[in-house]
N, C-alpha and C positions, 0 to 999 in steps of 0.2 A: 267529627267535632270541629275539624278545622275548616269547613265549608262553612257550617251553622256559625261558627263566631264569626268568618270574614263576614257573610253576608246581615248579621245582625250590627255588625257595625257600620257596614254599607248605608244600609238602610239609617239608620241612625245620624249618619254622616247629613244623610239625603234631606232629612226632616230638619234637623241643626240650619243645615243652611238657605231649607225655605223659609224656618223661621225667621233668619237675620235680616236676608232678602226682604220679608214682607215687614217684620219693624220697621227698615230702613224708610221702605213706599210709607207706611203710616204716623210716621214720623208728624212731618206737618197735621193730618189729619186728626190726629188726636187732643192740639190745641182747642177743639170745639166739638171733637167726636166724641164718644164714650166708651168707657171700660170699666172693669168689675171683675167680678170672680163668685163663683159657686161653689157650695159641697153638700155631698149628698150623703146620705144612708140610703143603700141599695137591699134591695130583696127582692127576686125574679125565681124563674124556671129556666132552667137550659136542657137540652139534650147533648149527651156527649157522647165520642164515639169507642162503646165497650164491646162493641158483634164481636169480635175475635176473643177479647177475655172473657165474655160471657159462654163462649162457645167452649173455648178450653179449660174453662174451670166447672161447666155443666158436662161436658166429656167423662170426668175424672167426678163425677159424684157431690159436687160441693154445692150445686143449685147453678139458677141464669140470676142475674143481675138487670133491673130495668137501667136502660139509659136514659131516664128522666129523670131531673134529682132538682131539691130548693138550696137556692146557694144566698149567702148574706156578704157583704160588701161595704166599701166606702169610696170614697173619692172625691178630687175638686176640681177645679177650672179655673185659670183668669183668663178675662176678657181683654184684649188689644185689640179697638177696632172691629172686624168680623173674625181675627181669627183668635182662635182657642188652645190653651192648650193646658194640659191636664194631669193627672193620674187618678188608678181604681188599681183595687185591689178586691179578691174574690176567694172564697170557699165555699164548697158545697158541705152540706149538712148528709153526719156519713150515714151510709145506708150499709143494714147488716141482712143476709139471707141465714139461715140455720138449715142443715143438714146431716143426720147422723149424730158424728158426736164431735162435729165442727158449728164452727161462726165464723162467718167471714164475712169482712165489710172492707168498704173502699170510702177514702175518705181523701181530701184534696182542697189547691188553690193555687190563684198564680196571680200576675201582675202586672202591669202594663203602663206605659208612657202613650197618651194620645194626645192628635193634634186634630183640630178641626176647621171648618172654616162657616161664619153664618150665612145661611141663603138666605134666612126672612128674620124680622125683628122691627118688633111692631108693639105696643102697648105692654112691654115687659116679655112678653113673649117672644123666645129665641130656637128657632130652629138650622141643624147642623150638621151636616156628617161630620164621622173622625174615623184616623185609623190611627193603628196601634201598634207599637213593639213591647214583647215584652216577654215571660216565660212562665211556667206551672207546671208543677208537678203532683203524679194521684201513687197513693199509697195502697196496698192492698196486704190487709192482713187475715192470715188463718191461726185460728186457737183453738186450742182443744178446750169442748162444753162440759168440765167438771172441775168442784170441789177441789182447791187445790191448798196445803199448805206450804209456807215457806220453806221447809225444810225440803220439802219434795220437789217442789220449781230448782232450788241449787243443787239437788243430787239428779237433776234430769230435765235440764235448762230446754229440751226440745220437747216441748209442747205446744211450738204457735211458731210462725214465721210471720215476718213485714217484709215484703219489698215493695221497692218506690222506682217510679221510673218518671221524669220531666222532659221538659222540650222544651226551643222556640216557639211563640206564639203568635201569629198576626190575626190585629183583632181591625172588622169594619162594622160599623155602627150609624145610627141614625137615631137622635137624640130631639126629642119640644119639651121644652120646659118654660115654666111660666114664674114668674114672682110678684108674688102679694103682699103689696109693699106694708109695710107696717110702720116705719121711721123715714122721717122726711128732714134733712137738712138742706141747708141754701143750694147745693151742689152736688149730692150726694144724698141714696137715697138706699135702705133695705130692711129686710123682711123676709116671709117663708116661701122656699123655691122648693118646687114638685115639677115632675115630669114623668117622662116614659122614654125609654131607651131600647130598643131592638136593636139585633145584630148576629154577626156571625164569627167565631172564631175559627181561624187557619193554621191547623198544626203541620208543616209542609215537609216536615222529615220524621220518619220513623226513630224512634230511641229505645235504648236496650232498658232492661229493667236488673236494678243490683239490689243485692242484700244485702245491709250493714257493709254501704260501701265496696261489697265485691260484684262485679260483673255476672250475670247470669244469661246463659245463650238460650238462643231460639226461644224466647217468650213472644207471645201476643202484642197487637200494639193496642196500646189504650192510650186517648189524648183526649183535652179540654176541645178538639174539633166537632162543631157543630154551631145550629142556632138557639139564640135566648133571647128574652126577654126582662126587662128589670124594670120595676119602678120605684122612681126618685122621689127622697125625700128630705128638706135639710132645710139651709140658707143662703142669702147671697146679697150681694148688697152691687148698685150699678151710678157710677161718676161721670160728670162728664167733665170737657178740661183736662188740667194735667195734674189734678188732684189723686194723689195715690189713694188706692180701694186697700 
């Protein structure tokens, strides 16, 4: 844990100070350049990686798990000049298998700080890489599939287990979105922003998985690592000058 926190503040540190760096350069430019800001409502497909929990919890009889899932979201941007910078936030929509006289679903989301920079931008149209710091965690619960009353759950509380296990996450991305401008002032100008967003997420350490806060050994790894997809849908509004957006 104490690799994963130096290095997430590293990193952190790292992006901090290209940010200041690059306000500093953009300073002048922004007198007659433009800026803005975005947010979206996301909804995509990702793949995530469950081979190991799918493996050991179809070992032991409970079913596989696909590693496709629809995940729903948000997020924004302001615009400085070309560069970007942001947050989103995700969860997938939980997916349950049934087996015997269990149910068991995995359910999740995580979060992220990104920065980007624009390569092209052109008639409202902005495209961008970003990358991302940030963390998520997936939940995995088994219940037992009957009729239960209260009185019977408190004279025999085991009947279903949660555990959760999170990480570090580095996310990279590759982002066009357009806006249709709909309000036009002397200086300022916005309306509805859509786009599409690919990418991939980096979960680069393995994490244990706890129950109700206690430590549980030798579990599978399951993380938000892999690619997806999302597409944007929201608003945004774009200035030029040094008129705040």
């Amino acid at each position: 844990m104490k690799l994963k926190t130096f290095l997430f503040f590293l990193i952190l540190q790292i992006l901090v100070f290209f940010v200041a760096k690059h306000a500093d350069a953009e300073e002048i430019k922004l007198k007659t350049g433009e800026h803005g800001c975005r947010g979206f409502f996301m909804f995509g497909a990702r793949i995530i990686d469950l081979e190991n929990l799918s493996s050991a919890l179809e070992r032991k009889g409970y079913g596989k798990f696909s590693d496709k899932f629809i995940s729903l979201g948000g997020g924004g941007c302001g615009i400085i000049g070309k560069l970007i910078v942001g947050g989103e936030g995700h969860g997938i929509i939980e997916k349950s298998v049934y087996n015997g006289d269990f149910k068991t679903s995995i359910r999740g989301g995580y979060g992220l700080f990104d920065i980007g920079y624009q390569i092209y931008s052109k008639n409202y149209m902005n495209i961008y890489p970003m990358i991302g710091i940030g963390g998520g965690g997936i939940n995995l619960r088994i219940v037992e599939r009957k009729d239960q009353s209260f009185d019977e759950i408190i004279e025999n509380p085991r009947r279903g287990s949660e555990l959760a296990t999170d990480g570090f996450l580095l996310n990279f991305s590759f982002t066009i979105d357009n806006l249709m401008k709909i309000k036009e002032g002397r200086r300022c100008e916005g309306g509805l922003a859509y786009g599409i967003r690919i990418g991939y997420l980096l979960a680069p350490f393995k994490t244990d998985w706890k129950i109700y806060g206690m430590e549980v050994n030798n579990g599978p790894r399951a993380s938000f690592q892999g690619p997806y997809v999302v597409i944007l849908i929201g608003g945004g509004g774009s200035c030029k000058g040094l008129n705040r957006f």
